[in-house]
DRENKENU-543206 format. One record per residue (C-alpha): residue number from 1; residue in three letters; x, y, z. Coordinates in nm, 2 decimals, padded with zeros to 4 digits. Layout:
BEGIN
R   n res     c1     c2     c3
R NUM ALA      X      Y      Z
...
***
This chain:
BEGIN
R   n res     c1     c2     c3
R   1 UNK  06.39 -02.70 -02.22
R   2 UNK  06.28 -02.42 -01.96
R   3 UNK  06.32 -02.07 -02.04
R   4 UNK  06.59 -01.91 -01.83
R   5 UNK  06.46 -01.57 -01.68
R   6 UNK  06.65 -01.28 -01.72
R   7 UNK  06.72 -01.10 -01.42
R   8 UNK  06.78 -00.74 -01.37
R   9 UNK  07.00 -00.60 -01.04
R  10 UNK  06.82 -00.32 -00.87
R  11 UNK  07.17 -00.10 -00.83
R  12 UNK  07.44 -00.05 -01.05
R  13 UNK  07.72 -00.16 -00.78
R  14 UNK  07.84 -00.46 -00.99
R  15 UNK  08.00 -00.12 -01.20
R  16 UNK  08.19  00.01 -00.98
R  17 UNK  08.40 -00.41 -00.97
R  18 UNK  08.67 -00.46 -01.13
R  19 UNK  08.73 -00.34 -01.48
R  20 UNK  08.35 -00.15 -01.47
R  21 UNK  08.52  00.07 -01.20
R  22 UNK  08.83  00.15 -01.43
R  23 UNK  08.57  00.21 -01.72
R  24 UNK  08.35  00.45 -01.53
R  25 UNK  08.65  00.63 -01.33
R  26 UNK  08.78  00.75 -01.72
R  27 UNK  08.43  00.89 -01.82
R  28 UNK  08.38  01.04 -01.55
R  29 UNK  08.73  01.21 -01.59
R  30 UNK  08.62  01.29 -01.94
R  31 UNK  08.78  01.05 -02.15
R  32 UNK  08.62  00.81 -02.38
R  33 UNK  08.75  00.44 -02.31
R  34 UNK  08.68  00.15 -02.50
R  35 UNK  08.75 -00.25 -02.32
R  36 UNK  08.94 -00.45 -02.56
R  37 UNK  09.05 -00.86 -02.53
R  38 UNK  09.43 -00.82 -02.55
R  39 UNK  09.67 -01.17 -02.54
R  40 UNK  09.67 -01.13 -02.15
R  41 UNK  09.26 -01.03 -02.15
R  42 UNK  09.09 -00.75 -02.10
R  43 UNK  09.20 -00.43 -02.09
R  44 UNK  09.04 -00.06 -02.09
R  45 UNK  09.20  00.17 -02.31
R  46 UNK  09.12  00.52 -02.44
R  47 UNK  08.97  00.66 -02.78
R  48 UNK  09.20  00.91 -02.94
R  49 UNK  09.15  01.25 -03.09
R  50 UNK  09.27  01.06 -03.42
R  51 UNK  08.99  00.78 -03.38
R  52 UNK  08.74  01.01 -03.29
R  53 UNK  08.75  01.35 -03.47
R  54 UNK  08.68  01.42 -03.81
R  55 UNK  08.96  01.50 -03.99
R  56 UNK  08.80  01.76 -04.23
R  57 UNK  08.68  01.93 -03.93
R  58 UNK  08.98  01.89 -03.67
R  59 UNK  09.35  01.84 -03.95
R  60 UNK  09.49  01.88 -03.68
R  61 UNK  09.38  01.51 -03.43
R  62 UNK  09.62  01.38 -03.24
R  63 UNK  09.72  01.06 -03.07
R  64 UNK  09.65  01.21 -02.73
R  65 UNK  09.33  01.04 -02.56
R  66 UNK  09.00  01.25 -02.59
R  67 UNK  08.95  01.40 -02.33
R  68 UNK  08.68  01.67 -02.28
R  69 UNK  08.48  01.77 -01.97
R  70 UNK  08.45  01.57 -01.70
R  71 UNK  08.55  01.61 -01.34
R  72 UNK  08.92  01.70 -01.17
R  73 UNK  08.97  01.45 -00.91
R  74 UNK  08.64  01.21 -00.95
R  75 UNK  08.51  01.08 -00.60
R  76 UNK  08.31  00.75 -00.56
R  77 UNK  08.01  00.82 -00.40
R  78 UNK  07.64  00.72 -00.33
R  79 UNK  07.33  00.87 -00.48
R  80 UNK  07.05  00.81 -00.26
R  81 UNK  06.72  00.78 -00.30
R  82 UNK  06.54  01.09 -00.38
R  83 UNK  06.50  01.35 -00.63
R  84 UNK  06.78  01.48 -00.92
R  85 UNK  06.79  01.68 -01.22
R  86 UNK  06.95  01.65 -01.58
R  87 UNK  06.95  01.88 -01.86
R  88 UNK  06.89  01.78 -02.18
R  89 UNK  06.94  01.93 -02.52
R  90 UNK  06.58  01.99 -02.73
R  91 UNK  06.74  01.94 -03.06
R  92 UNK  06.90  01.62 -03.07
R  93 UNK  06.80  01.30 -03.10
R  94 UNK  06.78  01.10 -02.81
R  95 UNK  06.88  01.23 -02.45
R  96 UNK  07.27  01.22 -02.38
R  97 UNK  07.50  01.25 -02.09
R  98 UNK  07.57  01.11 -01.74
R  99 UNK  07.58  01.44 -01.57
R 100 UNK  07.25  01.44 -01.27
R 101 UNK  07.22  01.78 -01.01
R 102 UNK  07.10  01.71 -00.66
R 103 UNK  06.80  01.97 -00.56
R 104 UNK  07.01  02.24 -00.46
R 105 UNK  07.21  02.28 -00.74
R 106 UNK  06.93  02.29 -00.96
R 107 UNK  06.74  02.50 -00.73
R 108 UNK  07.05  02.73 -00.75
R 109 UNK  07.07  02.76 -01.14
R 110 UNK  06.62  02.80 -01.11
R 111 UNK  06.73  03.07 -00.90
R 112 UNK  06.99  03.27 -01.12
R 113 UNK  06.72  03.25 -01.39
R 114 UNK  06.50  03.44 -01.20
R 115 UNK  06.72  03.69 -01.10
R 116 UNK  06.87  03.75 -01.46
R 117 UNK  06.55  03.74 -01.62
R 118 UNK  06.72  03.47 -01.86
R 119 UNK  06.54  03.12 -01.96
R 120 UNK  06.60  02.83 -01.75
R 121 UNK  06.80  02.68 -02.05
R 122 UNK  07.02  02.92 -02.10
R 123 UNK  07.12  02.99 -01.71
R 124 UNK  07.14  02.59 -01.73
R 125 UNK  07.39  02.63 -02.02
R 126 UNK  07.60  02.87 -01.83
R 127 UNK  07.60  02.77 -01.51
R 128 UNK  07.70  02.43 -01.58
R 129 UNK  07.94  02.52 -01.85
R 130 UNK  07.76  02.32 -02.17
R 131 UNK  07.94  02.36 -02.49
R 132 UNK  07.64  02.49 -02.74
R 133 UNK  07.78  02.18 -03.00
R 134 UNK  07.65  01.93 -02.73
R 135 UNK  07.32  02.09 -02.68
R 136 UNK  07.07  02.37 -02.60
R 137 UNK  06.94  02.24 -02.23
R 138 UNK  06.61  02.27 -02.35
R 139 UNK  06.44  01.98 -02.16
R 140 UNK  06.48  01.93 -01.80
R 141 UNK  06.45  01.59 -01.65
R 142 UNK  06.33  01.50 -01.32
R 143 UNK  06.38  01.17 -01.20
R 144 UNK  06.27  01.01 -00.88
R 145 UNK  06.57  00.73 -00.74
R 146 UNK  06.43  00.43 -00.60
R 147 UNK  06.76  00.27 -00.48
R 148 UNK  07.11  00.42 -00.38
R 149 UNK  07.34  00.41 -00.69
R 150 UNK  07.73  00.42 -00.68
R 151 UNK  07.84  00.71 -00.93
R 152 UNK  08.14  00.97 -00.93
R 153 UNK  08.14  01.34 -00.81
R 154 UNK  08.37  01.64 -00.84
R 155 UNK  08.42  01.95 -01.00
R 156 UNK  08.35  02.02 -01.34
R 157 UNK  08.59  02.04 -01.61
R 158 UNK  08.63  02.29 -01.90
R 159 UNK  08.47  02.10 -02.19
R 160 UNK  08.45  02.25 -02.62
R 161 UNK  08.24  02.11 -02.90
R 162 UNK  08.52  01.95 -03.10
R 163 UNK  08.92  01.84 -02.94
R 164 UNK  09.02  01.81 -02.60
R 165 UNK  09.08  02.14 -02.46
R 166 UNK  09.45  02.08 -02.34
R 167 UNK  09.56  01.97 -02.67
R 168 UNK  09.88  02.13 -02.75
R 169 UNK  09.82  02.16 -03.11
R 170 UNK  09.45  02.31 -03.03
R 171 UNK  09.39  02.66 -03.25
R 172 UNK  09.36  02.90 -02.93
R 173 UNK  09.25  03.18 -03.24
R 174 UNK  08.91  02.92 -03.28
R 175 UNK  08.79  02.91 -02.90
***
């Protein structure tokens, strides 16, 4: 029997079909959804505060989806081939988020830590608003894009360590 190859697409624009698109819309909003087979098929759904927090740490989880970060108003877009930027936190694991700057904005935040006489981490930690629980933007990645990618723009939300920022029942004393 003859091996079947695997084959790898060179964009991501099979994402942005169908259910992927619903998927990657909600992350990029800041939510955390999950697909599940339902009687009727699949659906995507979202992770609650309840699923996802530690009690011990959070008594007070919700129902409410998590939602944390992300951007108002997300816009499908094209990333072209060229040049971006990701901060990375030094002290965990393995590198985490979705989050990529064009040039200019990293250019921008290179800039500020100039000017401020701060590290490049720590302007990077203010500037783009980084909860210290997700990291320390210690490591700065530079990537070179071979192929335009589909992805999802807008401005940044306000983002915490722990529960969704909006949550009614959220201490206000512990921010």
């Amino acid at each position: 029997m003859a091996e079947k190859t695997k084959t790898r697409p060179e964009d991501n624009l099979h994402c942005f079909k169908g259910m992927g698109r619903a998927y990657w819309e909600r992350r990029a909003r800041g939510f955390e959804p999950i697909i599940e087979k339902g009687k009727n098929g699949h659906y995507v759904r979202l992770k609650t505060e309840k699923e996802g927090l530690d009690p011990k740490k959070v008594p007070n989880a919700d129902s409410y989806a998590i939602q944390n970060g992300g951007v108002y108003s997300p816009q499908q877009t094209n990333m072209h081939p060229g040049i971006y930027y990701r901060f990375i936190s030094s002290i965990r694991g393995s590198p985490t988020g979705n989050w990529w700057l064009e040039p200019e904005h990293y250019f921008t935040i290179r800039s500020l830590a100039n000017e401020r006489d701060v590290s490049l981490a720590l302007a990077a930690s203010l500037c783009l608003v980084i909860p210290k629980e997700w990291g320390n933007c210690g490591i700065l990645v530079r990537a070179k894009l071979n192929t335009r990618l589909h992805a999802f723009i807008g401005k940044g939300k306000p983002a915490t360590g722990s529960v969704s920022p909006d949550n009614a029942k959220r201490d206000k004393q512990t921010q």
